[in-house]
C-alpha positions as CSV (number, residue, x, y, z in Angstrom):
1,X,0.0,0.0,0.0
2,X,0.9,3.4,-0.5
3,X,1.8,5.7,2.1
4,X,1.3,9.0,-0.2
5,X,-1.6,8.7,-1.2
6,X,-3.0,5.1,0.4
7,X,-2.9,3.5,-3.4
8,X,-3.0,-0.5,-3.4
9,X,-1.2,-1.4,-6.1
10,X,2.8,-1.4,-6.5
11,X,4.8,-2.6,-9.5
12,X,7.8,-3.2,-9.7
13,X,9.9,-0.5,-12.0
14,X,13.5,1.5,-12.5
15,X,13.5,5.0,-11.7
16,X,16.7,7.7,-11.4
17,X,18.3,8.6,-8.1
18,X,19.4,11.5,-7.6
19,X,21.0,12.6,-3.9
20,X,22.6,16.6,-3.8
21,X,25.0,16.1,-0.6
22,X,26.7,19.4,-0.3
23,X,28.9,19.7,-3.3
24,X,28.3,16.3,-4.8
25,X,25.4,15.5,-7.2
26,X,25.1,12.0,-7.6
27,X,22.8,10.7,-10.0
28,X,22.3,6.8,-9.8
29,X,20.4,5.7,-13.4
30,X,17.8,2.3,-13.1
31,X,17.3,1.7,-9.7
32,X,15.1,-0.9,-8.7
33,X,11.5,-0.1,-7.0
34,X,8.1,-0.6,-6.2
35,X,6.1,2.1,-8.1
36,X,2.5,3.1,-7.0
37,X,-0.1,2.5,-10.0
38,X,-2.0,5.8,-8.9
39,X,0.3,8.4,-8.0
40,X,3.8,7.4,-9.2
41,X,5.1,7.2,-5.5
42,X,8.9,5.1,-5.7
43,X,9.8,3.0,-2.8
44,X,13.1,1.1,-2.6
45,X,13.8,-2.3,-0.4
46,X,16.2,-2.5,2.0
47,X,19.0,-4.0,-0.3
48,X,18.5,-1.9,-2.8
49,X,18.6,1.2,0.0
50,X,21.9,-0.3,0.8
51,X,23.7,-0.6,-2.6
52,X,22.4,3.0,-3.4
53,X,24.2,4.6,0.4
54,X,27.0,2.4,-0.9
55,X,27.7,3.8,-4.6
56,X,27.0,7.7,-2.8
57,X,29.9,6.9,0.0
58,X,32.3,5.4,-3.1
59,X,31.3,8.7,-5.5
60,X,32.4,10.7,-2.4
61,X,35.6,9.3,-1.8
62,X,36.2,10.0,-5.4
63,X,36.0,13.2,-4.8
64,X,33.9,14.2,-7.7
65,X,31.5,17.1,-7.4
66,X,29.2,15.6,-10.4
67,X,29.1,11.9,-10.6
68,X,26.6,9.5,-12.7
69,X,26.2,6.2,-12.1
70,X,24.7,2.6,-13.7
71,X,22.8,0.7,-10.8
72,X,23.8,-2.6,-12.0
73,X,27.2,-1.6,-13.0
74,X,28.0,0.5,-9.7
């Protein structure tokens, strides 16, 4: 169910990530998720929340203030 706007339906999808941390944009393309049917609300599972904290700590350490990624590739 959705927690937006209390929708019952999810499928699964891909959607962009995009987290602006300071000076770092990091934009993470085809990431996993459950999509609500009525309003387009994305929600991610907990692996998924994991992978996508670990690519952002990695594009940090790199030091690079604009950095795009592949989900599956990351």
């Amino acid at each position: 169910m959705c927690s937006y706007c209390r929708g019952k339906e999810l499928k699964e999808s891909t959607t962009t990530y995009v987290a602006v941390l300071g000076e770092y944009t990091i934009i993470i393309k085809n990431v996993p998720c459950l999509e609500c049917v009525q309003c387009g609300e994305k929600y991610y599972t907990d692996d998924v929340m994991q992978n996508i904290e670990r690519i952002v700590t990695k594009a940090k350490e790199l030091n690079s203030e604009f950095f795009v990624a592949e989900y599956k590739v990351a």
